[in-house]
NUKETOR-385606 format. One line per 8 residues: number of its first residue (from 1); their letters; for each residue x negated, z, y negated of N, C-alpha, C. Coordinates in steps of 0.05 Angstrom, whole numbers. Each point is the difference from the previous one (the first is absolute). Last residue first. Layout:
# NUKETOR-385606
NUM	A	X,Z,Y,X,Z,Y,X,Z,Y; ...
END
This chain:
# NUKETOR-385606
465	XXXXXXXX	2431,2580,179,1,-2,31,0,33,0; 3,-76,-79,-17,32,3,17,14,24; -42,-104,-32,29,12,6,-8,30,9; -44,-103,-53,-1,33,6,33,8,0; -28,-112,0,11,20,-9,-6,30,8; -35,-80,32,-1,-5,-20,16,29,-26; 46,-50,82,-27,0,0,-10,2,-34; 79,59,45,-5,-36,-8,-25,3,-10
457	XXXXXXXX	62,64,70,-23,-2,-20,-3,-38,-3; 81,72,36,-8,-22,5,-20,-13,-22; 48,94,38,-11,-17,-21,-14,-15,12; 73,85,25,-9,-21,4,-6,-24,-24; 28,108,32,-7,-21,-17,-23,-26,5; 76,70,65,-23,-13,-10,-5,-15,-17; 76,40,22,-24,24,-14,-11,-5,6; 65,-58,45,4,-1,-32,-14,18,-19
449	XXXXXXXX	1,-47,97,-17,28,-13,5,2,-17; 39,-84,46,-3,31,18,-12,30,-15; 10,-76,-56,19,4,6,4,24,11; -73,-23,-24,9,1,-29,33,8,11; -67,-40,52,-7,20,-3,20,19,-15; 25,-91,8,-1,1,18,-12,38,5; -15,-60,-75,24,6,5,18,16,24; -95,-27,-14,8,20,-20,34,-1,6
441	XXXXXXXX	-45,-64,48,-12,30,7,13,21,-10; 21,-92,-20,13,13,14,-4,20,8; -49,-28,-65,30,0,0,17,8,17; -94,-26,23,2,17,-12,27,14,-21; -6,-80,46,-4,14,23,3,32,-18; 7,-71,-48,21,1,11,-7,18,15; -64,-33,-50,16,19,-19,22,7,22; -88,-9,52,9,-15,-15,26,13,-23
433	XXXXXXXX	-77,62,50,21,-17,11,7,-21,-27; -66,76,-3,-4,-19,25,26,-18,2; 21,94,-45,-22,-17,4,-3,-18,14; 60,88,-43,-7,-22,22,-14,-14,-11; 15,108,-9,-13,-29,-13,1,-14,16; 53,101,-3,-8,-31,17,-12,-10,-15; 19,103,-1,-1,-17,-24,-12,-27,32; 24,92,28,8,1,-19,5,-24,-15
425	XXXXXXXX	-13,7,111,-23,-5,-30,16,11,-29; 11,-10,108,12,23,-17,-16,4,-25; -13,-36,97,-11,-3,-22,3,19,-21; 55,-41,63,-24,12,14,-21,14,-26; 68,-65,-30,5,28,9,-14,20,20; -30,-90,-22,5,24,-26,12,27,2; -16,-65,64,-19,21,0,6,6,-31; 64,-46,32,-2,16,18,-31,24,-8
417	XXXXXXXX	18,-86,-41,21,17,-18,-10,27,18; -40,-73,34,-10,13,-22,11,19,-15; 36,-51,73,-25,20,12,-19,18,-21; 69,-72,-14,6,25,1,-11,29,20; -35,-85,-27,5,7,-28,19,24,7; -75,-38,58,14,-4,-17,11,14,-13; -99,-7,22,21,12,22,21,-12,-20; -93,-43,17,18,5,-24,21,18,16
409	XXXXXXXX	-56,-67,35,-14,19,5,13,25,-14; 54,-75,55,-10,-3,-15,-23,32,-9; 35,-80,55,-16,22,13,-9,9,-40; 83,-65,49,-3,15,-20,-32,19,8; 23,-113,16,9,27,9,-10,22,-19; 28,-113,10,-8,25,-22,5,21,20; -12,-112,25,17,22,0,-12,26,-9; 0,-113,25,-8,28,-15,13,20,2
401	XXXXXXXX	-20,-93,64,16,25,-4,-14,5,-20; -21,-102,-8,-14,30,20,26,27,-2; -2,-91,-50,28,-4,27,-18,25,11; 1,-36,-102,-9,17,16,20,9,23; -58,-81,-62,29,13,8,1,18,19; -74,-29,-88,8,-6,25,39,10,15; -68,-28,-104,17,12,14,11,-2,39; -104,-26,-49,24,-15,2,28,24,12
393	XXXXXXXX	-97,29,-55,1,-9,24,38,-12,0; -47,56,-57,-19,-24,-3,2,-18,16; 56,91,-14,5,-27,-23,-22,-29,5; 30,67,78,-30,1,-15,10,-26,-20; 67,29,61,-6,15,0,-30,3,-22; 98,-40,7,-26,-13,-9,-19,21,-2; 99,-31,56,-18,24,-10,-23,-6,-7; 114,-32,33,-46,-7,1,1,23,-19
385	XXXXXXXX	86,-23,69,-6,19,-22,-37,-13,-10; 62,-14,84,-27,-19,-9,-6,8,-22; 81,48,48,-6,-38,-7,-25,-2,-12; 23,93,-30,12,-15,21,-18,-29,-2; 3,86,-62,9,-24,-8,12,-21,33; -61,79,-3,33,4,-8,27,-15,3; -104,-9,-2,14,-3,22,23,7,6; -35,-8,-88,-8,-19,13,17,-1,31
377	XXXXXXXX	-25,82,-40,26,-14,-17,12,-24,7; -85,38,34,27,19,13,20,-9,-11; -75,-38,-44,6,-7,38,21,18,8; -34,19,-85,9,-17,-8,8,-21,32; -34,80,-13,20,8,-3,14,-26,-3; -94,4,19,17,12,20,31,3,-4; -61,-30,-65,7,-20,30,13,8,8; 19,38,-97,-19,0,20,1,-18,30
369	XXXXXXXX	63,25,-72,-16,-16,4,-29,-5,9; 46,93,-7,11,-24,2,-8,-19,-14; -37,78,77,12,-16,-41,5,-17,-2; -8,55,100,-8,-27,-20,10,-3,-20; -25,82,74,19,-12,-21,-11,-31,-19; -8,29,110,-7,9,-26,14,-5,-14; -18,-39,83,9,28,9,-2,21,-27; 22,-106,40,-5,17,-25,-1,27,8
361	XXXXXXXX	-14,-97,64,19,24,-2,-19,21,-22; 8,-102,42,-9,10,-22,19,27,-6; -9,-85,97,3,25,-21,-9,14,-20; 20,-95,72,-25,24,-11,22,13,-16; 28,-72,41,-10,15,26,-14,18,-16; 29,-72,-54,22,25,14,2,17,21; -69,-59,-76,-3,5,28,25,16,6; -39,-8,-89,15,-23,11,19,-1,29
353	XXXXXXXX	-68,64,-43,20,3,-11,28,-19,11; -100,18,11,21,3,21,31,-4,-9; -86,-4,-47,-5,-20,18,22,3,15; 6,44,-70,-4,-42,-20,-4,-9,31; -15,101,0,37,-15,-4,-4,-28,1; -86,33,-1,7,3,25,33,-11,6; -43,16,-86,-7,-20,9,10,-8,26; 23,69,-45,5,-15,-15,-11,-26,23
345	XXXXXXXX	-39,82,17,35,3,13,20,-28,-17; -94,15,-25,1,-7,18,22,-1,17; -19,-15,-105,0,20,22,3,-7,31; 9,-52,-85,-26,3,4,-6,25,21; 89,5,-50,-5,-21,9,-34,4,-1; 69,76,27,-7,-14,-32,-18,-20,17; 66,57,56,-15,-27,8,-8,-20,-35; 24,95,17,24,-11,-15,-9,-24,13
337	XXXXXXXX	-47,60,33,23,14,9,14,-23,-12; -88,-38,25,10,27,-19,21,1,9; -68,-3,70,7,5,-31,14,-27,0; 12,22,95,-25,-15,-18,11,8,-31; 20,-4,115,4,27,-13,-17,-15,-33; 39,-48,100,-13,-2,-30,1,21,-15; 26,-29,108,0,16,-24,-16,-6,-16; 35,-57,82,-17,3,-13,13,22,-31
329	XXXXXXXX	17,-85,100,-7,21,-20,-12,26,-12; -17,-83,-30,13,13,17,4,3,26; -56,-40,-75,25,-14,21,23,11,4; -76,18,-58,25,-2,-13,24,-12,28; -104,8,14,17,34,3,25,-6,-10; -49,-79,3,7,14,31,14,20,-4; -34,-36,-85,24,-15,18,16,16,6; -77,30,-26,17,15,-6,24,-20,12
321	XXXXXXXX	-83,-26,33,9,24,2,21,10,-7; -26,-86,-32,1,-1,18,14,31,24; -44,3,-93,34,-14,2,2,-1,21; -61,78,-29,-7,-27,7,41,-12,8; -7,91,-10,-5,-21,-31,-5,-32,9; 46,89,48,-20,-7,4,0,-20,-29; 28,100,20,15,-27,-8,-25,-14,-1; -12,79,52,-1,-8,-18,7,-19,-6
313	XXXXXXXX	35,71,75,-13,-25,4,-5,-3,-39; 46,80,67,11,-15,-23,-28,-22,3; 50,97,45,-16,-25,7,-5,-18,-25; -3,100,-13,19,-17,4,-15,-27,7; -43,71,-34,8,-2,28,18,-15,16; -25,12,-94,-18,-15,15,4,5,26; 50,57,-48,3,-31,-13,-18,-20,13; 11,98,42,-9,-8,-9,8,-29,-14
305	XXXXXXXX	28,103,36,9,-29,-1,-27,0,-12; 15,87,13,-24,-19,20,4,-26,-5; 59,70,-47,-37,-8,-7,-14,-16,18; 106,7,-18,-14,0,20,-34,-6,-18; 67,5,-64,16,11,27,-16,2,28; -48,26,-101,11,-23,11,19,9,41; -66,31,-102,33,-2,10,3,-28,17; -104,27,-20,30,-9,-20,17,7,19
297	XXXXXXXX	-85,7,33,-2,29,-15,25,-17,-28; -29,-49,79,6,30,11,-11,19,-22; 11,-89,-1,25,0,11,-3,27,12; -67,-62,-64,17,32,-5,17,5,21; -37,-81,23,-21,19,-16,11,25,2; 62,-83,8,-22,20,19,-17,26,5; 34,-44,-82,26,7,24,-17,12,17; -47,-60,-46,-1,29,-12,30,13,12
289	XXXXXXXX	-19,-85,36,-34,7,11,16,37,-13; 57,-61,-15,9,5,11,-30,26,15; 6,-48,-89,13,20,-2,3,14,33; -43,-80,7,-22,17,-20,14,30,-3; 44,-79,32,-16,9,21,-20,30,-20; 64,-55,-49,17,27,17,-25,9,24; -20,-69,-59,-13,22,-6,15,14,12; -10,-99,41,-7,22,-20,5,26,-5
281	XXXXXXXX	51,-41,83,-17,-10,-16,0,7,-23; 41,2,114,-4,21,-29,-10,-15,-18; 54,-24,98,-14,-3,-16,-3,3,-31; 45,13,117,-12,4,-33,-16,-1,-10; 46,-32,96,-23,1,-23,4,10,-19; 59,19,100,-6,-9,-25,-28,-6,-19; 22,49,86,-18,-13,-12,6,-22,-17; 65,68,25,-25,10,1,-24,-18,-2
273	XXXXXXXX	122,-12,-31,-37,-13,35,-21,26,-19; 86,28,-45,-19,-24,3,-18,2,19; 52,78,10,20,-9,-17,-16,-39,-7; -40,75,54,5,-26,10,32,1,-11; -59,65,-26,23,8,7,14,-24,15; -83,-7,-37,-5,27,23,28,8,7; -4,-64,-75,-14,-11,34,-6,25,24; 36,25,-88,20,-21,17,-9,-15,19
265	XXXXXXXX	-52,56,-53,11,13,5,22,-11,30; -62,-55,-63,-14,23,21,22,15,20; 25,-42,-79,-1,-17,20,-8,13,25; -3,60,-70,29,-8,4,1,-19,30; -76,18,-49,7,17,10,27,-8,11; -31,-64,-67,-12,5,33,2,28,9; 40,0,-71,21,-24,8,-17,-1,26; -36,61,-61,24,14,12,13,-22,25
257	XXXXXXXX	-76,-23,-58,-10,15,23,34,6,9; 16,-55,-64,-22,-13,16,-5,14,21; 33,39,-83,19,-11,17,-14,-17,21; -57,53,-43,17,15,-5,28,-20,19; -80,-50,-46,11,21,-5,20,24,0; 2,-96,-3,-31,2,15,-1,21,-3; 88,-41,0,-10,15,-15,-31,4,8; 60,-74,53,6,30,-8,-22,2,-20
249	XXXXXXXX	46,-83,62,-7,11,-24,6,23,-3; 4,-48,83,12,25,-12,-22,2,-27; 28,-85,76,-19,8,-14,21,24,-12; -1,-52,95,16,23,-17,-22,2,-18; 25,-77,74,-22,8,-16,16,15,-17; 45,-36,103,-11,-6,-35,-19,19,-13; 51,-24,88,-22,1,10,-10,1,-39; 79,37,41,-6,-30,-5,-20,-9,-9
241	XXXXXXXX	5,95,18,6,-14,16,6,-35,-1; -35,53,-75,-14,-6,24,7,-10,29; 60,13,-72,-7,-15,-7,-26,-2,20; 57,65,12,15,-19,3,-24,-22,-7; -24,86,-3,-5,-11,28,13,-20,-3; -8,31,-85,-22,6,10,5,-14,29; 75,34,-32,-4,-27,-21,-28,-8,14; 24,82,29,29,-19,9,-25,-23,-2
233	XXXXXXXX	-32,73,-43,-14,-8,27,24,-28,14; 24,35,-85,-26,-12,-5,-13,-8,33; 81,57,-15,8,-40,-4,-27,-14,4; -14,94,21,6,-6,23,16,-34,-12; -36,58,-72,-23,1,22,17,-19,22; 55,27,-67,-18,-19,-7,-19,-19,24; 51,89,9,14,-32,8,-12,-24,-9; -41,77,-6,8,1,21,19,-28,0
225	XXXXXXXX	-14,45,-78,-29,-21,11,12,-2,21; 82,-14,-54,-18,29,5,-32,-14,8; 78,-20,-74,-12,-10,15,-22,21,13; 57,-5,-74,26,-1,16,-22,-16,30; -30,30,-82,4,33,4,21,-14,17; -36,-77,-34,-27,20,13,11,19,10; 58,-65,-64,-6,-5,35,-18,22,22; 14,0,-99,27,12,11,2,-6,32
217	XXXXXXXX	-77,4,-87,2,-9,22,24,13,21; -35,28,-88,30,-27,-4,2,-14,23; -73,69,-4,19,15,-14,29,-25,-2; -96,2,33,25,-6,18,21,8,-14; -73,26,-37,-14,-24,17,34,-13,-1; -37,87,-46,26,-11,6,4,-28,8; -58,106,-8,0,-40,-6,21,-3,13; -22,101,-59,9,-29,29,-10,-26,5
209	XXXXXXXX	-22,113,-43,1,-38,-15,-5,-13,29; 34,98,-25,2,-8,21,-11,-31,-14; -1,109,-24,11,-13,-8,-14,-27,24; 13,97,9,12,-3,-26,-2,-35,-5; 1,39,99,-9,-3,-18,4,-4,-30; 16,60,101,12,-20,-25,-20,-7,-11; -19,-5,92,24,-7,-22,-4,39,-17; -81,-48,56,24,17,3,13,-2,-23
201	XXXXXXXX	-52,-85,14,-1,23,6,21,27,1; -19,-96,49,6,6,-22,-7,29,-7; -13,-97,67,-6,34,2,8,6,-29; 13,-101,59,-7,18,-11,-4,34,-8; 3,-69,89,17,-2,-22,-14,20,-14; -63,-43,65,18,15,4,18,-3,-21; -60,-82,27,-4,24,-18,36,15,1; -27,-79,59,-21,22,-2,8,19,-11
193	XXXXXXXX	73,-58,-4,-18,-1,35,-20,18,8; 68,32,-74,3,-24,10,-10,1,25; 48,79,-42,-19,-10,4,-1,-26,11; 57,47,-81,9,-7,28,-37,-7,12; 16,13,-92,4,32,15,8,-1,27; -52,-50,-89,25,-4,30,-6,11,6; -43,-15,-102,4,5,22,18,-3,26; -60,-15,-97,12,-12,14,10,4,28
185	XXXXXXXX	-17,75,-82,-11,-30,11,13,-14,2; 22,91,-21,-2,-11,25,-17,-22,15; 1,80,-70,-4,-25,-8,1,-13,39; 23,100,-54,-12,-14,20,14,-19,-2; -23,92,-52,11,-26,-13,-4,-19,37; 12,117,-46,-22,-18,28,22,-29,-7; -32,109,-49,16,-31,0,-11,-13,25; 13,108,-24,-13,-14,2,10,-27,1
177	XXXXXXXX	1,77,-64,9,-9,18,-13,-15,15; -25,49,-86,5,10,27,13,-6,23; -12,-60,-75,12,28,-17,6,18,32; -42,-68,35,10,-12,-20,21,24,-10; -68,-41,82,-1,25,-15,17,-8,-33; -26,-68,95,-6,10,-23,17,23,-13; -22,-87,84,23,22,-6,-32,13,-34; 30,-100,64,-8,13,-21,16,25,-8
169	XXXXXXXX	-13,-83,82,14,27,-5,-5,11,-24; 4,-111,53,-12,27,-21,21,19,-9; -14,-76,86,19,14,-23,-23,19,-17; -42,-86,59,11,26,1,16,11,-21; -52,-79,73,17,0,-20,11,30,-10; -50,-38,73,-23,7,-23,23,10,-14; 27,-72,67,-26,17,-5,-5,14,-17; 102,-24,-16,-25,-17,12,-18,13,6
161	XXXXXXXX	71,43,-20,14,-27,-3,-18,-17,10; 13,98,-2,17,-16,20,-3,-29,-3; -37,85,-37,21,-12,-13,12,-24,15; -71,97,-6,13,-27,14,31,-18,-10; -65,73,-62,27,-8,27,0,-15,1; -72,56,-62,12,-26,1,19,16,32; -19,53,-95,-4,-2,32,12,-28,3; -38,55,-91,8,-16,18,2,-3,23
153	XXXXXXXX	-13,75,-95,-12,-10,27,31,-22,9; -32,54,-98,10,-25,7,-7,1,34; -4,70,-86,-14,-5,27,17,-19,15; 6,15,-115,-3,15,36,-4,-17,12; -20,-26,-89,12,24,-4,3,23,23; -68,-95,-12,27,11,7,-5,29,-1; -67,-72,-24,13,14,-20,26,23,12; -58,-50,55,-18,9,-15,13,18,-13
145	XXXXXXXX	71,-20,76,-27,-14,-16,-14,14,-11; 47,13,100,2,10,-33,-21,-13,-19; 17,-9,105,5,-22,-19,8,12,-32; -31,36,107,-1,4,-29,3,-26,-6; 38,25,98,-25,-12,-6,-2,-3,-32; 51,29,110,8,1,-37,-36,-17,-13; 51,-26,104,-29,18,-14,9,-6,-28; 45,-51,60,3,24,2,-15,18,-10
137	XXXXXXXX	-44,-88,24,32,4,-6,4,32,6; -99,-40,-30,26,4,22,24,5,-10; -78,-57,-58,16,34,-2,15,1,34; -81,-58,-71,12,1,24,14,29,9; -35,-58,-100,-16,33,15,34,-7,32; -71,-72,-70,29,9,15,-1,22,19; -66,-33,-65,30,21,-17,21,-3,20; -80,-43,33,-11,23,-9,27,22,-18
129	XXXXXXXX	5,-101,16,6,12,20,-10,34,-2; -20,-76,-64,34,12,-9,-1,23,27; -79,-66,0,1,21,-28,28,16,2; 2,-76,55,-15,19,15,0,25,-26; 42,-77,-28,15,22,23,-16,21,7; -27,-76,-56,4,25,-17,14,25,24; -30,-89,35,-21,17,-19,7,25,-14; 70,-65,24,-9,7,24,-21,29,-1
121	XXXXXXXX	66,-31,-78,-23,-24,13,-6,30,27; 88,-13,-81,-19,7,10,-13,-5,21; 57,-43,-42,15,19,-12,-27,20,10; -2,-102,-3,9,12,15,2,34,-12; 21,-99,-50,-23,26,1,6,8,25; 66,-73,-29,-9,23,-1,-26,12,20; 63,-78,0,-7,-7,-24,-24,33,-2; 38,-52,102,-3,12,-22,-11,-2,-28
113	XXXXXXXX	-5,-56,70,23,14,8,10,24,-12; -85,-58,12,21,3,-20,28,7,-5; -88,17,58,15,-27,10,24,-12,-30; -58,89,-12,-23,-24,5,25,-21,11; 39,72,-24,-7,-13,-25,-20,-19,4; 38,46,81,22,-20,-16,-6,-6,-23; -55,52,52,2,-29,7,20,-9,-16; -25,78,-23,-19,-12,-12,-3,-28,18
105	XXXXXXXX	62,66,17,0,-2,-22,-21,-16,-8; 4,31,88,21,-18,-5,4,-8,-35; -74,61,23,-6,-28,15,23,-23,-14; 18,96,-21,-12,-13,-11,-13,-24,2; 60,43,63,12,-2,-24,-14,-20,-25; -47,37,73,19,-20,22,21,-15,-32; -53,86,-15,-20,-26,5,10,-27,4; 66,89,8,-14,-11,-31,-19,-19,6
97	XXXXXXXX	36,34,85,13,-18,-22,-8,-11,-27; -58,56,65,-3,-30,8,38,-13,-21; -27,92,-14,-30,-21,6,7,-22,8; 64,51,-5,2,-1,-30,-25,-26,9; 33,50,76,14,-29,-6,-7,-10,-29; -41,89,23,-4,-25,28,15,-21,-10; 28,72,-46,-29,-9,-14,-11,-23,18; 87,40,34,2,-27,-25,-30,-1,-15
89	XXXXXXXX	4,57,76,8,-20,0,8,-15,-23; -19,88,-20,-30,-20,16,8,-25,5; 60,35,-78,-3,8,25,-25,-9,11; 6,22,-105,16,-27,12,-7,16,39; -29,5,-120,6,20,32,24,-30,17; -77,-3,-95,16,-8,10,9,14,37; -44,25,-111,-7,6,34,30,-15,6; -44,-27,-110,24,22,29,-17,2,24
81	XXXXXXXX	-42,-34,-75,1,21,4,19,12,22; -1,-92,-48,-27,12,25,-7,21,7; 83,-65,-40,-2,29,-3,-28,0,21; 26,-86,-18,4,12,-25,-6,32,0; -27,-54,84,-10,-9,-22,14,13,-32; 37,25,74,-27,16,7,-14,-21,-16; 77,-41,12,8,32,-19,-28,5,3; -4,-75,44,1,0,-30,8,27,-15
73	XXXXXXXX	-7,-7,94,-31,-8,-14,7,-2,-30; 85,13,52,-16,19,-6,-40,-5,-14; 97,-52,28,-18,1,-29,-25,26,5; 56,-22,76,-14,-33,-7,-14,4,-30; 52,69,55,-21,6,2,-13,-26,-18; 93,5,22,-7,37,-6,-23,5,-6; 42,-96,25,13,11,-20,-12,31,-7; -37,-47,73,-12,-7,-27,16,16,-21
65	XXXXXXXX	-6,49,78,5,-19,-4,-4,-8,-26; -32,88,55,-17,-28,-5,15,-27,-8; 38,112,-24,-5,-21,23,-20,-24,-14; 9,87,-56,23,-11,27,-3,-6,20; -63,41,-83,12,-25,19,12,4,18; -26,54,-97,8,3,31,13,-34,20; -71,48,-91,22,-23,15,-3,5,13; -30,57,-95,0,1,38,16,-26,0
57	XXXXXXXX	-16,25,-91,-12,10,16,-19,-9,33; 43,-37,-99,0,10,22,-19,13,15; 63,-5,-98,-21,-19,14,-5,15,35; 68,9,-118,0,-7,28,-33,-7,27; 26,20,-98,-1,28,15,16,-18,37; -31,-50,-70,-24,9,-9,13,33,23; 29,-107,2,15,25,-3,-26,17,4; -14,-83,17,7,-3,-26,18,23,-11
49	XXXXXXXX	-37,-24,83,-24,2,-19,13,0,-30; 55,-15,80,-9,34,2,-24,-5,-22; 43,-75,14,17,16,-9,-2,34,-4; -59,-79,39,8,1,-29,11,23,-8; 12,-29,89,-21,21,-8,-5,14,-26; 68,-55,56,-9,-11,-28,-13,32,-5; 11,-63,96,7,20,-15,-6,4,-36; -9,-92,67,-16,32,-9,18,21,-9
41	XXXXXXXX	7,-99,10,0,6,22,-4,38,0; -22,-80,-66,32,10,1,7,24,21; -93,-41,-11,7,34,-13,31,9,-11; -23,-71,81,-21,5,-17,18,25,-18; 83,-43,55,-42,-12,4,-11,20,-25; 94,20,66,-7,-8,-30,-28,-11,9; 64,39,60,15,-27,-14,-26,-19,-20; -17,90,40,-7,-26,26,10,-20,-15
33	XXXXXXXX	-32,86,-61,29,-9,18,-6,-30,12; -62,87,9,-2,-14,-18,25,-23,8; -31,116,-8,5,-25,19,4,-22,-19; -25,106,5,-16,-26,-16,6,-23,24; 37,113,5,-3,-22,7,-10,-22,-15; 34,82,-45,4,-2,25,-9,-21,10; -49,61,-79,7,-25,9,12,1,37; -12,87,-80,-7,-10,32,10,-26,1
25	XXXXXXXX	-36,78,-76,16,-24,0,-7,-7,29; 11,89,-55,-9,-16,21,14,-17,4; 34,70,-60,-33,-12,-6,-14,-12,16; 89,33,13,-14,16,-4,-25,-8,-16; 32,-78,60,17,31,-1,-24,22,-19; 37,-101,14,-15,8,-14,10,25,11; -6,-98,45,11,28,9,-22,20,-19; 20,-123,14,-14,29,-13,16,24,-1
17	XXXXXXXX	-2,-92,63,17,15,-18,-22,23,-8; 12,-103,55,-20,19,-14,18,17,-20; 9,-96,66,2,32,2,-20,15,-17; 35,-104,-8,-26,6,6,14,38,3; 77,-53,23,-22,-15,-8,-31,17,5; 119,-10,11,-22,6,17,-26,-5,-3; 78,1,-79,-4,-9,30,-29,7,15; 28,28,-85,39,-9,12,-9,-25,27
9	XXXXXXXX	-71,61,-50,20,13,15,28,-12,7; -120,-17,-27,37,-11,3,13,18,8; -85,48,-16,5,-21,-1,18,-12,-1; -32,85,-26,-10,-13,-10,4,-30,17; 61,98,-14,-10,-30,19,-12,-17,-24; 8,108,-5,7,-29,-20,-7,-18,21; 22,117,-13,-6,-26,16,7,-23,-18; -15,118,-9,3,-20,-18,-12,-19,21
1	X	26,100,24,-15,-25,6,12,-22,-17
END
């Protein structure tokens, strides 16, 4: 197998790797990097049109996050021949992300908030949906190209990290042997609220491409859920007990449903009052409707839960209304995870932020400089610390609790070493992680397994795996 990351590799950006085997070309993933705007943002596709024995075949999608999925209308604009494979559940999340994607792209060039095109239009989605072929987990399934030499099959695995989300298996025939390559994704092997921990396949495999999320994260492998779970409910009754307002910026996507589950959980455990308010707003309700949906033919710890079952109330809009609900007290569940500005978890901070009866609790990762990261630093600080959450708006001071907890979707780093040895791969590729994480990956494999070869792919470059 000849591999090349066609996107960033010394940090977490757009996902996309080409997998040449034999005469078959397989794209991993068409994601687009969240840092970037317009056709910085992309993968460099380019790169396969300009090698005459390189091209593709097949794409295998991962998961529905932007980073794995945000370019795909455009690959299926340079290559129109592939078949794109991907799980039922993530074809369910593709429909309503890509549109949701392209909307958001063509407001920020109509308000000016942007300099760029939108990357692709609404109109062209429906045309693209016909190449998305829907696979169960666990089921083999052909991926040999036109031109390929042997018989290529794929199996997706649960992968633990979000809805839909899945490992890739790739086995094949090679001077009479057989080969098998598996691509983890993005995965956790611990189960959260809904979705069970991940599934792998039978060991050995010849060769293993990681992600390495957490790879420089030295706090995560010193933090369990369970204890997470029970500071978070602490934190949660303290601040309702004084009678204050909890906003939880989360992920609309994946962290959102898990966090109301969670709540759910703790009111039935009268860990928080039982009639508490919660309150949901935009598109996590949309992801939460497709949660639902599937919750009896995806992985999940209890199928009867429901995300809508949970008590919860719509963020109200009229001012007067949302006042009332900011009184307390009062849960806030509300995009985005980082609180980017024009968002609604952004907006909601600017109103409580002040207040030392309220609360702003992180249940994600925030980049750095980012709001969110730029308030936790802020409250670090002590004494009246300010924080300028929306450049358009006046720095404020921040007297509300913050406070960071870990939910994260990522297993860590020595949860990762662990399934290498579970594993028993011949050859590692790391991936997904920043240069450090991935440093430490390798060093760290390199140690415990010294007869594993370990490579660390740069974007742009072919590595013969």
């Amino acid at each position: 197998m000849h591999f090349v990351s066609l996107g960033k590799t010394e940090a977490i950006g757009a996902s996309c790797y080409l997998a040449l085997i034999d005469n078959t070309g397989i794209l991993i993933d068409a994601g687009a990097d969240p840092d970037e705007e317009g056709p910085a943002s992309l993968p460099d596709f380019d790169m396969i049109h300009k090698r005459s024995d390189w091209h593709v075949d097949h794409v295998l999608v991962t998961h529905a996050h932007h980073d794995h999925i945000g370019s795909l209308p455009v690959l299926v604009r340079h290559f129109p021949h592939v078949r794109v494979h991907m799980t039922r559940a993530t074809r369910d999340l593709t429909d309503f992300v890509l549109p949701a994607s392209a909307r958001l792209q063509r407001r920020k060039l109509q308000e000016g908030n942007s300099i760029h095109a939108p990357l692709f239009k609404e109109e062209e989605l429906e045309e693209h949906r016909f190449l998305y072929a829907p696979h169960d987990l666990n089921t083999d399934f052909d991926v040999t190209g036109l031109r390929g030499q042997c018989e290529i099959t794929a199996r997706f695995y649960h992968a633990g990290h979000v809805l839909g989300a899945a490992g890739i298996l790739l086995s094949w025939e090679s001077e009479g042997q057989t080969r098998r390559a598996f691509y983890t994704s993005d995965t956790n092997q611990h189960p959260q609220s809904i979705v069970p921990g991940g599934d792998y396949p039978e060991p050995p495999v010849d060769i293993l491409i990681l992600e390495s999320t957490l790879g420089a994260d030295s706090d995560a492998e010193l933090t369990t859920r369970k204890s997470e779970e029970k500071k978070f409910a602490d934190a949660l009754a303290n601040v309702l007990a004084r009678g204050g307002t909890v906003l939880i910026p989360s992920f609309a996507f994946g962290r959102a449903q898990e966090i109301l589950a969670l709540i759910h959980r703790f009111k039935e455990l009268e860990r928080i009052p039982f009639d508490i308010p919660v309150y949901t707003a935009g598109s996590m309700r949309a992801f939460a409707d497709i949660y639902d949906r599937t919750r009896f033919n995806t992985p999940r710890l209890d199928e009867e839960f429901r995300v809508f079952g949970v008590d919860q109330m719509r963020l109200p809009r009229k001012p007067a209304m949302l006042n009332n609900a900011l009184q307390g007290p009062a849960i806030h569940v509300a995009a985005s995870g980082m609180m980017f500005e024009r968002t609604i978890s952004n907006d909601l901070a600017r109103r409580l932020v002040e207040d030392e009866k309220n609360a702003i609790f992180l249940v994600g990762f925030a980049k750095e400089d980012s709001p969110a990261a730029q308030l936790l630093t802020a409250a670090e600080q002590g004494d009246d610390a300010e924080v300028q959450l929306d450049r358009m708006k006046p720095a404020q001071p921040v007297r509300c609790e913050v406070q960071r907890f870990r939910f994260s979707g990522h297993s860590h780093r020595r949860d990762l070493i662990k399934l290498v040895e579970r594993l028993a791969p011949k050859t590692v590729a790391l991936v997904h992680g920043e240069t450090n994480a991935r440093t430490w990956m390798a060093e760290n494999i390199r140690f415990f397994y010294p007869d594993i070869r370990v490579v660390i792919p740069e974007e742009g470059t072919p590595v013969e795996l």
